[in-house]
C-alpha positions as CSV (number, residue, x, y, z in Angstrom):
1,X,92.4,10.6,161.4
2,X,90.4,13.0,159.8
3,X,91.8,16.4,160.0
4,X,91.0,20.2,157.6
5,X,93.8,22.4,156.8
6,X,92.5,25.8,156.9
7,X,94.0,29.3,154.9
8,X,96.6,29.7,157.1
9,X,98.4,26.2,157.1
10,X,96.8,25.1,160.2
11,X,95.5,21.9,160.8
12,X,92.0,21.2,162.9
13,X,92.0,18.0,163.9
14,X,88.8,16.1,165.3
15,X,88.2,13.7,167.8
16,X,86.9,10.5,166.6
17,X,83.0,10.2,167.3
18,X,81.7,6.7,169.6
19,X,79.1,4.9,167.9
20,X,75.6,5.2,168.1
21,X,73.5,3.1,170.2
22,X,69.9,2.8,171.8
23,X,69.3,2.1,174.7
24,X,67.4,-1.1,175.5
25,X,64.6,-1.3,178.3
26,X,65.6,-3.2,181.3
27,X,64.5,-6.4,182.4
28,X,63.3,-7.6,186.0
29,X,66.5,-8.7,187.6
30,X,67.9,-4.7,186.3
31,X,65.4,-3.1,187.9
32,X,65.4,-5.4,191.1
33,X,68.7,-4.3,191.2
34,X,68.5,-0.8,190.7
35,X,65.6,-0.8,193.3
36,X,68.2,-2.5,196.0
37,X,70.7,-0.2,195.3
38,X,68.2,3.3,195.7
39,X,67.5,1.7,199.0
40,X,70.7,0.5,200.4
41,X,72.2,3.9,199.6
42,X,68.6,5.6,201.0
43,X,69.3,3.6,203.9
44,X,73.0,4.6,204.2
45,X,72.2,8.6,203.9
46,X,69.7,8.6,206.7
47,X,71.7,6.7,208.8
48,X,74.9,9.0,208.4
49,X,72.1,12.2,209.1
50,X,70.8,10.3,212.5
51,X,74.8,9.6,213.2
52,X,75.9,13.3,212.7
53,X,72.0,14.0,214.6
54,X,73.3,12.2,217.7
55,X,76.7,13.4,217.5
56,X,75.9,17.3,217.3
């Protein structure tokens, strides 16, 4: 664990750092999916406005 003791005795120590990555672009069925999601949760927030619209 890498750690710096400074003038005074005391020690800094650091958090280890996560590896680096790219990201990689995403194929048909990953954007098909995403594209389900947006709408299924589109489709859930209007219906919970025209609920509370009713309601009120």
């Amino acid at each position: 664990m890498p750690y710096i003791k400074d003038e005074g005795g005391y020690l800094n120590n650091f958090a280890r750092e996560p590896k680096m990555y790219t990201a990689e672009p995403m194929d048909s069925s990953q954007k098909r999916n995403r594209y389900i999601l947006f709408g299924g949760a589109t489709v859930l927030v209007l219906g919970l406005i025209a609920v509370a619209a009713s309601i009120s």
